[in-house]
N, CA, C and O atoms as a GROMACS GRO file, in nm:
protein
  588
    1UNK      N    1   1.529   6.003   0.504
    1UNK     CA    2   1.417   6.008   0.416
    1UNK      C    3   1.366   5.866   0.396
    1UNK      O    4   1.445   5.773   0.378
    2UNK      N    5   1.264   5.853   0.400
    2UNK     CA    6   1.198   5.721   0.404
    2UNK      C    7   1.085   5.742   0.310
    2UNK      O    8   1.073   5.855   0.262
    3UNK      N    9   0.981   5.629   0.270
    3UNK     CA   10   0.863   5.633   0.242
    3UNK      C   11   0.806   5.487   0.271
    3UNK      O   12   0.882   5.394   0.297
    4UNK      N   13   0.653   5.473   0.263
    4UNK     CA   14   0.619   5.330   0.259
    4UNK      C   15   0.568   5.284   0.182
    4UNK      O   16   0.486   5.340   0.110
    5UNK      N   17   0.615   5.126   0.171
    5UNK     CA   18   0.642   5.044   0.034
    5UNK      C   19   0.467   5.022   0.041
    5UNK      O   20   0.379   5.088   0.097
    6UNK      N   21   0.462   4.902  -0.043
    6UNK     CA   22   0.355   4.874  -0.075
    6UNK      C   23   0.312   4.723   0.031
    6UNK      O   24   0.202   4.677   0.003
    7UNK      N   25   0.370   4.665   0.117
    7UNK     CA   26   0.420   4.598   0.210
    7UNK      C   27   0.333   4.659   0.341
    7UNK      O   28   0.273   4.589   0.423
    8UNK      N   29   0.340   4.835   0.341
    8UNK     CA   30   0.331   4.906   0.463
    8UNK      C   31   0.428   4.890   0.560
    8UNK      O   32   0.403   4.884   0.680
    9UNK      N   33   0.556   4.881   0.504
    9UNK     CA   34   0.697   4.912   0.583
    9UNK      C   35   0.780   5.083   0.540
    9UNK      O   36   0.742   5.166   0.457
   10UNK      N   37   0.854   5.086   0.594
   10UNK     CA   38   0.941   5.202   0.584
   10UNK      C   39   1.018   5.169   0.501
   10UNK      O   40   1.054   5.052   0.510
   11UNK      N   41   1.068   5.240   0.404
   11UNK     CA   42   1.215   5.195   0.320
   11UNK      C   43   1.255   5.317   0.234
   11UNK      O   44   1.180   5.397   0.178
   12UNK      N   45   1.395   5.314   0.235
   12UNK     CA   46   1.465   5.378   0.211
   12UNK      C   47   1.485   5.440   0.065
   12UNK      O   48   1.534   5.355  -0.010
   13UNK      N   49   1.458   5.571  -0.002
   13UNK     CA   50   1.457   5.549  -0.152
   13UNK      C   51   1.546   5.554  -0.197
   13UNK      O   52   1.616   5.643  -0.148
   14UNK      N   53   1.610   5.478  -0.308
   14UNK     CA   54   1.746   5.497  -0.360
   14UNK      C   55   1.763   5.577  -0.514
   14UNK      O   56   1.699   5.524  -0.605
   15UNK      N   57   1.820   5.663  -0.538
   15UNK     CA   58   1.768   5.735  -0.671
   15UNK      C   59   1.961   5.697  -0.730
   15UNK      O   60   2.072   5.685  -0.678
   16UNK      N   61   1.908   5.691  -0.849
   16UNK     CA   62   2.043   5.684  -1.004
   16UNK      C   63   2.073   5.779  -1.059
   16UNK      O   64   1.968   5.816  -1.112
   17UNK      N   65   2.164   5.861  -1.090
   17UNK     CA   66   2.191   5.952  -1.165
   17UNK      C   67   2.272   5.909  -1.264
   17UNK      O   68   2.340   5.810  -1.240
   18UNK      N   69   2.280   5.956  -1.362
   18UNK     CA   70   2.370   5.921  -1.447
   18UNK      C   71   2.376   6.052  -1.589
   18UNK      O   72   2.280   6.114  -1.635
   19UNK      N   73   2.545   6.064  -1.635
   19UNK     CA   74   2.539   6.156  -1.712
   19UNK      C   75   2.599   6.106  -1.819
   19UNK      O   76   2.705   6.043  -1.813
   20UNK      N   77   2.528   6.132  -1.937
   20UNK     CA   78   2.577   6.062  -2.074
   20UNK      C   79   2.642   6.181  -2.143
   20UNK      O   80   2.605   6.298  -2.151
   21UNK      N   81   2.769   6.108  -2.197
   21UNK     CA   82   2.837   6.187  -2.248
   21UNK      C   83   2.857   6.150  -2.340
   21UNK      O   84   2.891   6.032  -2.346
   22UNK      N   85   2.847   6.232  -2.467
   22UNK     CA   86   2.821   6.226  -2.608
   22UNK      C   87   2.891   6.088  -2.667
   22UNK      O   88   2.821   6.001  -2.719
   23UNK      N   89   3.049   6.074  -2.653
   23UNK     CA   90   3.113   5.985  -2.676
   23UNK      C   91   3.220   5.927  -2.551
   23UNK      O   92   3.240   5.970  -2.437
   24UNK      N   93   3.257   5.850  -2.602
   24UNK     CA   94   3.375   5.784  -2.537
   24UNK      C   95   3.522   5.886  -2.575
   24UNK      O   96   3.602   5.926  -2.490
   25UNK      N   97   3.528   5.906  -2.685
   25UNK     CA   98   3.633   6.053  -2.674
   25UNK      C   99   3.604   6.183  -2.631
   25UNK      O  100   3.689   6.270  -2.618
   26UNK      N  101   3.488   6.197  -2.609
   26UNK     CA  102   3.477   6.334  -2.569
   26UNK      C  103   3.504   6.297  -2.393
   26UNK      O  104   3.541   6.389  -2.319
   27UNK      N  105   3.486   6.181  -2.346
   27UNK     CA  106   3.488   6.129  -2.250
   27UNK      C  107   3.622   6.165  -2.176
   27UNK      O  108   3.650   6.226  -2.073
   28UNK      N  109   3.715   6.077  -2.307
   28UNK     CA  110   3.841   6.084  -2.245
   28UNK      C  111   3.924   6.269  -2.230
   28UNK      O  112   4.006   6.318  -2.152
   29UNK      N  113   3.863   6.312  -2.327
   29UNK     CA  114   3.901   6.472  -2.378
   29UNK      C  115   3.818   6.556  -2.186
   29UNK      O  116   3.849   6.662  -2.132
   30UNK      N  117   3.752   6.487  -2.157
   30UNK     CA  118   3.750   6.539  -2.004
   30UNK      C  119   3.837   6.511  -1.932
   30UNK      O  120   3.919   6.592  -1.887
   31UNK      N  121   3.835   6.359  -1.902
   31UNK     CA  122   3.960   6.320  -1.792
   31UNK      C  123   4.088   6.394  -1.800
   31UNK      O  124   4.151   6.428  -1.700
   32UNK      N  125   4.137   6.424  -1.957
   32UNK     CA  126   4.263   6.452  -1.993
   32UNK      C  127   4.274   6.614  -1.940
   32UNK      O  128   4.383   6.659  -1.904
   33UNK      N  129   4.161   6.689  -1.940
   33UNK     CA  130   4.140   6.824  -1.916
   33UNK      C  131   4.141   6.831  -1.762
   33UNK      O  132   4.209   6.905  -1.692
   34UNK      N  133   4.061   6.748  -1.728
   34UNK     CA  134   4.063   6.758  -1.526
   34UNK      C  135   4.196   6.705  -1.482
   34UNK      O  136   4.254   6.758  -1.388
   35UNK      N  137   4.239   6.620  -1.535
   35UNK     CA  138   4.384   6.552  -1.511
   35UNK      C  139   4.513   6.656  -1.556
   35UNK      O  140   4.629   6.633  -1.523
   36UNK      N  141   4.477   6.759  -1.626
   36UNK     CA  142   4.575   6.796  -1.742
   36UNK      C  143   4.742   6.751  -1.796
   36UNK      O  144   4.855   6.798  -1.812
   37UNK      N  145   4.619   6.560  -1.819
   37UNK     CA  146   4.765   6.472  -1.860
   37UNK      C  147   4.830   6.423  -1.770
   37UNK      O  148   4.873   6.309  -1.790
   38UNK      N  149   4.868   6.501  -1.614
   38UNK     CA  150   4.900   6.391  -1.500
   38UNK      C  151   4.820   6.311  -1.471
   38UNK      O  152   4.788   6.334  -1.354
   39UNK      N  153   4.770   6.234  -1.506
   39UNK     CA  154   4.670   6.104  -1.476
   39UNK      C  155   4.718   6.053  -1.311
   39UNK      O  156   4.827   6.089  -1.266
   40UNK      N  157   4.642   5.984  -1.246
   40UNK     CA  158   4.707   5.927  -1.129
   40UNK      C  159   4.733   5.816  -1.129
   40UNK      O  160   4.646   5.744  -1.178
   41UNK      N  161   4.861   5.746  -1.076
   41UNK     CA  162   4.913   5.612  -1.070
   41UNK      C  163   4.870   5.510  -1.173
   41UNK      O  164   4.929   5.461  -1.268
   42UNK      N  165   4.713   5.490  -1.110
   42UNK     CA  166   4.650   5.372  -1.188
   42UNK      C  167   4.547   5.385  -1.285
   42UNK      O  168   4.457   5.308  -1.318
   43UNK      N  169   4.591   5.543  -1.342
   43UNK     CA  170   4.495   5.561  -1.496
   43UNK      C  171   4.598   5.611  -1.602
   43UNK      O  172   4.580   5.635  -1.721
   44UNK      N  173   4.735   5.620  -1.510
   44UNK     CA  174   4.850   5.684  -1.657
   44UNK      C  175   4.836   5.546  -1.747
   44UNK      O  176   4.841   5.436  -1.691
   45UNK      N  177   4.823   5.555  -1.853
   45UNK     CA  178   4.891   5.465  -1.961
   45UNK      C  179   5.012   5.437  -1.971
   45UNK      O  180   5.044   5.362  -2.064
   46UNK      N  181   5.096   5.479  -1.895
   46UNK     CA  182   5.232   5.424  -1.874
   46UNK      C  183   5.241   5.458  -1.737
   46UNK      O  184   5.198   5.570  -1.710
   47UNK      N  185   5.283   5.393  -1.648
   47UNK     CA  186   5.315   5.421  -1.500
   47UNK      C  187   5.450   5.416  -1.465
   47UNK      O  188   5.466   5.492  -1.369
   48UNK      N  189   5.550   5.364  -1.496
   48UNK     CA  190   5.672   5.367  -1.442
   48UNK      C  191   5.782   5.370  -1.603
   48UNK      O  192   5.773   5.288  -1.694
   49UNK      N  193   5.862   5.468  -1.599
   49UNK     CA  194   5.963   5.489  -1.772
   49UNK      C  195   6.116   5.442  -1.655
   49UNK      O  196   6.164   5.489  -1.551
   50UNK      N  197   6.148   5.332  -1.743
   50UNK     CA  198   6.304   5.326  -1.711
   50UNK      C  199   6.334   5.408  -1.774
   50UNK      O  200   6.270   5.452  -1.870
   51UNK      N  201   6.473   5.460  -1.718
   51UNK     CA  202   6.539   5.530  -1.781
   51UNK      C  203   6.727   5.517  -1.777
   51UNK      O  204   6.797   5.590  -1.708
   52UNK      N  205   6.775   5.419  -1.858
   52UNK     CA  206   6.902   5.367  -1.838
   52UNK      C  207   6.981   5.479  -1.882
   52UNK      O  208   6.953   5.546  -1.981
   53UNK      N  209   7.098   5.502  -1.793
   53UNK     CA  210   7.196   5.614  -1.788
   53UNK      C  211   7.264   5.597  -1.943
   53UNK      O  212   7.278   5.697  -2.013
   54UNK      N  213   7.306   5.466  -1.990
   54UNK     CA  214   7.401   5.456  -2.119
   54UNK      C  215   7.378   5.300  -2.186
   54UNK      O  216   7.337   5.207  -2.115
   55UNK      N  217   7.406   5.284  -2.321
   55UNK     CA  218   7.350   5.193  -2.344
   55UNK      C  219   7.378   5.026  -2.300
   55UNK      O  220   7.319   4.925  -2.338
   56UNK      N  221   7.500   5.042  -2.198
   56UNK     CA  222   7.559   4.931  -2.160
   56UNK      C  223   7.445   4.930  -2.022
   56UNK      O  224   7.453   4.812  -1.986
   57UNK      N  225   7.364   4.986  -1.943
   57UNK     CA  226   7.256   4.931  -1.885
   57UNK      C  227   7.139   4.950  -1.946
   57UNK      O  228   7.049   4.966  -1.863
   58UNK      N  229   7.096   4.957  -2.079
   58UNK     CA  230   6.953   4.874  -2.102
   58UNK      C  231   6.928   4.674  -2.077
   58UNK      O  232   6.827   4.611  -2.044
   59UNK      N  233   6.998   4.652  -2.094
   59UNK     CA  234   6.976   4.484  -2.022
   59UNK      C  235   6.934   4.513  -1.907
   59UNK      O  236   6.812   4.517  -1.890
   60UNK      N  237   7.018   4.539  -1.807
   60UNK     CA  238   6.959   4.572  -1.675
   60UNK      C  239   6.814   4.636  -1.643
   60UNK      O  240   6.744   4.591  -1.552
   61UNK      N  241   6.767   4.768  -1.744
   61UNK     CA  242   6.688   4.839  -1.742
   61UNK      C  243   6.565   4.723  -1.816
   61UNK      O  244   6.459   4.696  -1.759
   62UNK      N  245   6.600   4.674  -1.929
   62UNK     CA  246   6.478   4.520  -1.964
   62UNK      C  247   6.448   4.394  -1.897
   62UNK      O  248   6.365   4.309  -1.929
   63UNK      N  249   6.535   4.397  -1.793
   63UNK     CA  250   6.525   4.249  -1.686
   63UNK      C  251   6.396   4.376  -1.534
   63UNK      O  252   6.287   4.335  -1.493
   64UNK      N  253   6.431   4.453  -1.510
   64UNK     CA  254   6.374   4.527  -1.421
   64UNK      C  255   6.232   4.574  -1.482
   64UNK      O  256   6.143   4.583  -1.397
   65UNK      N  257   6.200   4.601  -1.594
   65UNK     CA  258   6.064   4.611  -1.732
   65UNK      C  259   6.011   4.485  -1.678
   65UNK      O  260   5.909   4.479  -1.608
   66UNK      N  261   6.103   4.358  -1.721
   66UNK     CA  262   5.982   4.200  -1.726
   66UNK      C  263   5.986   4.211  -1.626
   66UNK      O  264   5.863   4.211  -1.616
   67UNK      N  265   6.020   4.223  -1.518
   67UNK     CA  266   5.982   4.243  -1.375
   67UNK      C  267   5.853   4.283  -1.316
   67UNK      O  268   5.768   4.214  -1.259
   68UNK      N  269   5.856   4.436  -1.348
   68UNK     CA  270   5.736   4.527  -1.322
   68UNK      C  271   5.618   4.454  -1.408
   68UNK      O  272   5.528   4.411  -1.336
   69UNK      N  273   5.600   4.431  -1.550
   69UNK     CA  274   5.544   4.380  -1.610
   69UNK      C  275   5.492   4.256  -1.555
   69UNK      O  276   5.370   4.264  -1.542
   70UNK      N  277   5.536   4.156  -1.523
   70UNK     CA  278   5.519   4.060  -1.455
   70UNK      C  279   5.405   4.102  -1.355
   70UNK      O  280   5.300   4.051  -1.395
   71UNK      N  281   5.391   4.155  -1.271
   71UNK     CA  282   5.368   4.220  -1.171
   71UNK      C  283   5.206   4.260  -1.205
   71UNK      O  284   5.112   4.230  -1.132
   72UNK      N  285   5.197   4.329  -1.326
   72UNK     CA  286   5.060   4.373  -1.395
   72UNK      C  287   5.104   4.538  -1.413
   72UNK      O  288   5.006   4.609  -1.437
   73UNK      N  289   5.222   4.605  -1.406
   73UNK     CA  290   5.180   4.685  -1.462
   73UNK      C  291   5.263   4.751  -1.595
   73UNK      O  292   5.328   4.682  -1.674
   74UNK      N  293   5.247   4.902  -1.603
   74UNK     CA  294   5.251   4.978  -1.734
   74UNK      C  295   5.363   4.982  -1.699
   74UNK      O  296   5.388   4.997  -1.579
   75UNK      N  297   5.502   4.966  -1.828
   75UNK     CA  298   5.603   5.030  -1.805
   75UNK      C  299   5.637   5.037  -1.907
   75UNK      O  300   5.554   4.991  -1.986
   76UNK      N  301   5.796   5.108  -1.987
   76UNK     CA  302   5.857   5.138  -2.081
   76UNK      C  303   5.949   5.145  -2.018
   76UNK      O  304   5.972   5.172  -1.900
   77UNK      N  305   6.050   5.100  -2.163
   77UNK     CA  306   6.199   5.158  -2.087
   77UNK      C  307   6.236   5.245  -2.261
   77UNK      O  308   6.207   5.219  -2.378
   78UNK      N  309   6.316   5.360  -2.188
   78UNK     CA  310   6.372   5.469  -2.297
   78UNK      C  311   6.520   5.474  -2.319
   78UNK      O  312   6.594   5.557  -2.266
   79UNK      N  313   6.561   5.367  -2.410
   79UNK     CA  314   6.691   5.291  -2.434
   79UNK      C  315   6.740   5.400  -2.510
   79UNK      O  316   6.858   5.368  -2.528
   80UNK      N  317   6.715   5.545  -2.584
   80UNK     CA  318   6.793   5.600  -2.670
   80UNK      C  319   6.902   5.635  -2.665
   80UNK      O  320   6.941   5.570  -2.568
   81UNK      N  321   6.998   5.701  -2.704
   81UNK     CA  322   7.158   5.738  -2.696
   81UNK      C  323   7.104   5.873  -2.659
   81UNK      O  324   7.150   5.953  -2.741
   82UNK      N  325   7.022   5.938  -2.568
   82UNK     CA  326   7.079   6.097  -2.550
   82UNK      C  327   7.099   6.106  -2.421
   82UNK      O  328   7.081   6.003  -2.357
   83UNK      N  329   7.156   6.267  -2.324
   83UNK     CA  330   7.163   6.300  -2.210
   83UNK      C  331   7.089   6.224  -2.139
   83UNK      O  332   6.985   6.185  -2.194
   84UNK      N  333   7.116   6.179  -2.004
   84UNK     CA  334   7.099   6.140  -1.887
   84UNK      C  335   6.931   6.281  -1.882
   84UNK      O  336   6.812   6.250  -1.894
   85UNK      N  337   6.965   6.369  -1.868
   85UNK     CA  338   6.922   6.508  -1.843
   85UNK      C  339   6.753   6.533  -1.964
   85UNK      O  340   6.644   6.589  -1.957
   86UNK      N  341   6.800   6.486  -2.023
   86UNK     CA  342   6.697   6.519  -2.141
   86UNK      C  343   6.571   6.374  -2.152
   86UNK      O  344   6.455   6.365  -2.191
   87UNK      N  345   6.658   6.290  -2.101
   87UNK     CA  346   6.565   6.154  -2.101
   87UNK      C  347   6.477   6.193  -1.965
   87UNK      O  348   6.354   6.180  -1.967
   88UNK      N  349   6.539   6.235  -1.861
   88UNK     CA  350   6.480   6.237  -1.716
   88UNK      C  351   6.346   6.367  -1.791
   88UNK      O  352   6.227   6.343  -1.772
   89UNK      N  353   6.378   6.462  -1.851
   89UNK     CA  354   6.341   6.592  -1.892
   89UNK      C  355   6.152   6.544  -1.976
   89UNK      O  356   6.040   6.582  -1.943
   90UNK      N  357   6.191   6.467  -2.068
   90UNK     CA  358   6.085   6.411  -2.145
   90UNK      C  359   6.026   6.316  -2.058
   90UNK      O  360   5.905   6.310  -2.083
   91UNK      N  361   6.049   6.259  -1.991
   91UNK     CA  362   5.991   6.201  -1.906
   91UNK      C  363   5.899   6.254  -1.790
   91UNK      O  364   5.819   6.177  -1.736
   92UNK      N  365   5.908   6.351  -1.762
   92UNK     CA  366   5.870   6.477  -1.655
   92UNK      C  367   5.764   6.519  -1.717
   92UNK      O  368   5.652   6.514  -1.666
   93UNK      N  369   5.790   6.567  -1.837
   93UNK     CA  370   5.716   6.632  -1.978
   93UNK      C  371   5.584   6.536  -1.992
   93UNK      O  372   5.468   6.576  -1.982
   94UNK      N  373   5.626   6.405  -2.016
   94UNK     CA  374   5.523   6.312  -2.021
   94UNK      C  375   5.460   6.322  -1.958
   94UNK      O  376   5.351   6.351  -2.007
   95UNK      N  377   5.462   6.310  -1.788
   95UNK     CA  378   5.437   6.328  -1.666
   95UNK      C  379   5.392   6.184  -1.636
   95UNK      O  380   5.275   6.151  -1.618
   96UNK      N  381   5.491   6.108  -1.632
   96UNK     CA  382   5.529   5.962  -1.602
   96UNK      C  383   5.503   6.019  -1.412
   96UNK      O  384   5.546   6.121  -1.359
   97UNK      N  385   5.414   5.900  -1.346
   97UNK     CA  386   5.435   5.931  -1.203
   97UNK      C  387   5.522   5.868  -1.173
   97UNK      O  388   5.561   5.910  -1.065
   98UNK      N  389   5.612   5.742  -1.222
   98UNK     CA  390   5.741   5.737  -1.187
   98UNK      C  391   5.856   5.685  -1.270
   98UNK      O  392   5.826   5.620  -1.371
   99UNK      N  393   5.986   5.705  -1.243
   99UNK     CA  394   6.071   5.748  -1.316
   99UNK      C  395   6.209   5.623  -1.259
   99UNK      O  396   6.237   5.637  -1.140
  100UNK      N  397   6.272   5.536  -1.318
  100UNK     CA  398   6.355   5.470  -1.276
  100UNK      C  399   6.484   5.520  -1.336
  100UNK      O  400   6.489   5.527  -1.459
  101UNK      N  401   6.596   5.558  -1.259
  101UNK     CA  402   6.689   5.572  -1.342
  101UNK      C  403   6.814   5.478  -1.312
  101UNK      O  404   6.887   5.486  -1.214
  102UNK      N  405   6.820   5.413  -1.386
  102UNK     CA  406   6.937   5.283  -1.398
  102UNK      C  407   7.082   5.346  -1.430
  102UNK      O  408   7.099   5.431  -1.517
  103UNK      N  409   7.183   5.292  -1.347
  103UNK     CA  410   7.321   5.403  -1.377
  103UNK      C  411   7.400   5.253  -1.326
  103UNK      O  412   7.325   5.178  -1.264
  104UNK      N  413   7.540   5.206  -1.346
  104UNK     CA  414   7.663   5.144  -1.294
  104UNK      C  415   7.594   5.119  -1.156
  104UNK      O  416   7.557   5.007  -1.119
  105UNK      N  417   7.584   5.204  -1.103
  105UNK     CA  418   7.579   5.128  -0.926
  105UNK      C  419   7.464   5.072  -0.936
  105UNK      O  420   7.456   4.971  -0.866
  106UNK      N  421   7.383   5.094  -0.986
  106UNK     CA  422   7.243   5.061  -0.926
  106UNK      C  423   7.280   4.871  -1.044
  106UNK      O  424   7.264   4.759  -0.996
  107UNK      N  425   7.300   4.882  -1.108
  107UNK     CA  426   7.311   4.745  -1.203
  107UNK      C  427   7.418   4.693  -1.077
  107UNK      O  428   7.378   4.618  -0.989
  108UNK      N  429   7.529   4.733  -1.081
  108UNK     CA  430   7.595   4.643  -0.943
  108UNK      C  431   7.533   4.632  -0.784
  108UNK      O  432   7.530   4.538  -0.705
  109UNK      N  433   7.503   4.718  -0.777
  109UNK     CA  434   7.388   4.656  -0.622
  109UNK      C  435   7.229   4.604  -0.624
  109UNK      O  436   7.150   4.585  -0.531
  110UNK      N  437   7.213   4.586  -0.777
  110UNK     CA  438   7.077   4.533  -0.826
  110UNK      C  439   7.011   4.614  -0.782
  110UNK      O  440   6.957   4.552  -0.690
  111UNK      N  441   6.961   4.740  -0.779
  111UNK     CA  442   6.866   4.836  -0.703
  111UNK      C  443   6.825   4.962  -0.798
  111UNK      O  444   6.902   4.997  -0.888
  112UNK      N  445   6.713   5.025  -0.777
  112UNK     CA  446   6.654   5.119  -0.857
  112UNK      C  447   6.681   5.252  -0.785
  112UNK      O  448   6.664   5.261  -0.663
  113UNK      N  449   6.734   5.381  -0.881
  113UNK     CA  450   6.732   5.481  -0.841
  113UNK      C  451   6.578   5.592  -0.855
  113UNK      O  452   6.583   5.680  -0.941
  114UNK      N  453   6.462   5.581  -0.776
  114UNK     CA  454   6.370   5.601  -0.786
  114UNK      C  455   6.313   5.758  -0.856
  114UNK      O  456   6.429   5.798  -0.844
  115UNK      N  457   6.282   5.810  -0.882
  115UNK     CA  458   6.218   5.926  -0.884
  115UNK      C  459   6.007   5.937  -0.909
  115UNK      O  460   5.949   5.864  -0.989
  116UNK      N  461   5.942   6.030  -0.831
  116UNK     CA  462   5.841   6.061  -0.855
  116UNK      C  463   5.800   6.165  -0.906
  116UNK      O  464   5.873   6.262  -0.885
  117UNK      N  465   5.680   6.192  -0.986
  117UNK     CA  466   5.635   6.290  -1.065
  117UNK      C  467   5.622   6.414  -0.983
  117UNK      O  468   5.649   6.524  -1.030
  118UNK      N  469   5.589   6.400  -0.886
  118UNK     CA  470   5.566   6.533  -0.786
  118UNK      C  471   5.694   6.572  -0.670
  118UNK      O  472   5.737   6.678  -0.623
  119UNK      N  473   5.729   6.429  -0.656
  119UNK     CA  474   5.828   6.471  -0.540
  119UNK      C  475   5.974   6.447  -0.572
  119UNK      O  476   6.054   6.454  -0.478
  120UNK      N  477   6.012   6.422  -0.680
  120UNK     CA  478   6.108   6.474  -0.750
  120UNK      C  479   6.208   6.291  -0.713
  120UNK      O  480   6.182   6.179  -0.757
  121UNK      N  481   6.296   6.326  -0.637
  121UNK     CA  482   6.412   6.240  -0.621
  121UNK      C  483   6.394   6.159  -0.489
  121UNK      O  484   6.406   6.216  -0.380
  122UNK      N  485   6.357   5.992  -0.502
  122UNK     CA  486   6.322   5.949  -0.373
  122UNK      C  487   6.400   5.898  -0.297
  122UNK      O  488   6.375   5.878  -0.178
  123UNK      N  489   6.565   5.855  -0.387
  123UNK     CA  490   6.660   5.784  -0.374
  123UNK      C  491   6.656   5.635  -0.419
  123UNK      O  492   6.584   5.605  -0.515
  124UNK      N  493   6.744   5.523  -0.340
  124UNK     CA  494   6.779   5.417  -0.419
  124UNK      C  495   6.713   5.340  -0.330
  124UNK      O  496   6.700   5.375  -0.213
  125UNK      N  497   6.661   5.216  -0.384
  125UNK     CA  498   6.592   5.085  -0.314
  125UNK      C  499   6.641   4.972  -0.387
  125UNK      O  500   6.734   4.959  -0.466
  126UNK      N  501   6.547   4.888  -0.335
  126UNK     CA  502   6.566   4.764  -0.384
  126UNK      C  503   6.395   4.723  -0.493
  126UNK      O  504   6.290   4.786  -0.503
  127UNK      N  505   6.442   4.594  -0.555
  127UNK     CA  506   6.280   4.620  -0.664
  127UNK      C  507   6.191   4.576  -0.555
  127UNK      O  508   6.072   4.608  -0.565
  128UNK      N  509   6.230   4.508  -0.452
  128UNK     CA  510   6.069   4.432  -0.406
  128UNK      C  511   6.038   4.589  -0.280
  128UNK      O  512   5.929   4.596  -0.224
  129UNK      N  513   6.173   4.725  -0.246
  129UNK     CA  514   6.068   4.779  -0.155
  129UNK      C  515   5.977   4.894  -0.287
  129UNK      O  516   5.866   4.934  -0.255
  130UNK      N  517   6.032   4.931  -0.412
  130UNK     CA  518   5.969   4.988  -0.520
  130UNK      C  519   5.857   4.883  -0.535
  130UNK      O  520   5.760   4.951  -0.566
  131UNK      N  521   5.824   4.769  -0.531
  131UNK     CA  522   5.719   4.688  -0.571
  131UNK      C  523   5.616   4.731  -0.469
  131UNK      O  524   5.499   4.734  -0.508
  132UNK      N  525   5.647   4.770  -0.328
  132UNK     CA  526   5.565   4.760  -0.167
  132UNK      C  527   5.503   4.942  -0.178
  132UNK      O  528   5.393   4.980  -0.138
  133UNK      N  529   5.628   5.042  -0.252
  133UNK     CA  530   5.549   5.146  -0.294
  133UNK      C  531   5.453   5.156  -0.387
  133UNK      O  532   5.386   5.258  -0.372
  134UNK      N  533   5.411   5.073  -0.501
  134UNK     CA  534   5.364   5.058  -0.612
  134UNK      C  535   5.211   4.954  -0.553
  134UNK      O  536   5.092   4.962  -0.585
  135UNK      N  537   5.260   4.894  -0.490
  135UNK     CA  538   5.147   4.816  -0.456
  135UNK      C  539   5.050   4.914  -0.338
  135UNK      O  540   4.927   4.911  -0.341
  136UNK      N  541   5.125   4.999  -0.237
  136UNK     CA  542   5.088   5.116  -0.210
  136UNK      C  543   4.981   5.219  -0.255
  136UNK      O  544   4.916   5.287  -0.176
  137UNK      N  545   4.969   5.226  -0.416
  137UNK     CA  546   4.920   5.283  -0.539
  137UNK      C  547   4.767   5.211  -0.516
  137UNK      O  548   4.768   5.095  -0.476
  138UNK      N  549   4.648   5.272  -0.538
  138UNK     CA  550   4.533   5.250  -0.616
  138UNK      C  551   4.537   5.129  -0.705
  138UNK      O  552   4.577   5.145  -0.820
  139UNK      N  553   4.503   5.017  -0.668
  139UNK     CA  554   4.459   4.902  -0.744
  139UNK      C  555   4.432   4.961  -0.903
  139UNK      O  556   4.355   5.051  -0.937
  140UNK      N  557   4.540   4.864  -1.003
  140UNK     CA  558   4.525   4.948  -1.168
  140UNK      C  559   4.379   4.867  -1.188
  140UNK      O  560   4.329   4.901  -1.295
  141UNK      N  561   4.327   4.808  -1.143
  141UNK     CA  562   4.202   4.670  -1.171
  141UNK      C  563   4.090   4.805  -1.143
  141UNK      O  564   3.979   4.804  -1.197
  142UNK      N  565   4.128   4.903  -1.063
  142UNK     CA  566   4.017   4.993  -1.041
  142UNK      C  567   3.939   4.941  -0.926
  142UNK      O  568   3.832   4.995  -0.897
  143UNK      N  569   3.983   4.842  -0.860
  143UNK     CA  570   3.912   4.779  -0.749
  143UNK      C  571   3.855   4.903  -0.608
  143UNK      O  572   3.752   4.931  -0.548
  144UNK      N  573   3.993   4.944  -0.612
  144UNK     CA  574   3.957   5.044  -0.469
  144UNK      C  575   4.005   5.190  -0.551
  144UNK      O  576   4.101   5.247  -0.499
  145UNK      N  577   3.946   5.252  -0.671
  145UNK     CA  578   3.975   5.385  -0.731
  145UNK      C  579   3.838   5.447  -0.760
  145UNK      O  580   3.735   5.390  -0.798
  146UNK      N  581   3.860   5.580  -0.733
  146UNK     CA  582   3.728   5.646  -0.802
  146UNK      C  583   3.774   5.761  -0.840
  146UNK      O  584   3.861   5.823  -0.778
  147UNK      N  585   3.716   5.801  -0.953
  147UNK     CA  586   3.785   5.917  -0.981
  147UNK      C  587   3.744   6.056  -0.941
  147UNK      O  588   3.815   6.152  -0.973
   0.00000   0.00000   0.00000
């Protein structure tokens, strides 16, 4: 589709659409509905929940936090005293897309026991190949995301 300018050249028309939406919460009250709360990677408000097996690895589980943090992104760690089972459980619930679970071995071989929101159990790595999956992820800057 073409037309001609005022020049007497050909050019291309470019048209804007745009849809206003009442508010900025009614805004988000969409995303949350099309998303229903699984947000993807780089729109969860939290992206990665440690989750330390007992309370003798939360250190471990807060050195691996300033880590990720460092890094630029969302994390938490869920230091409470309950089940292994019930922390992984609320976390799922949340629908965290990923899930670290810190246990004895993983603090002695310095390494993360991974889990994802969809694909359940990814096994154990190290932080910089969890950093190479994460960086993997949709730019959180929104650089290369559309929704």
């Amino acid at each position: 589709m073409t037309y001609i300018g005022p020049d007497g050249n050909q050019h291309r028309p470019v048209m804007l659409h745009r849809t206003a939406y009442g508010s900025l919460e009614r805004f988000f009250g969409i995303l949350i509905e099309h998303y229903a709360g699984a947000f993807p990677f780089w729109l969860a408000p939290v992206q990665v929940k440690i989750i330390p097996v007992k309370e003798e690895h939360v250190a471990y589980a807060r050195e691996v936090e300033s880590r990720l943090r460092s890094l630029g992104y969302r994390v938490e760690t869920d230091p409470r005293d309950e089940k292994l089972g019930k922390k992984i459980r609320d976390a799922q619930m949340e629908k965290m897309p990923f899930m670290l679970v810190l246990g004895s071995r993983e603090v002695e071989g310095g390494t993360l026991s991974v889990r994802e929101r969809t694909t359940g159990d990814i096994g154990a790595m190290s932080f910089d190949d969890f950093a190479q999956i994460l960086a993997g992820q949709p730019d959180p800057a929104f650089k290369t995301c559309a929704l």
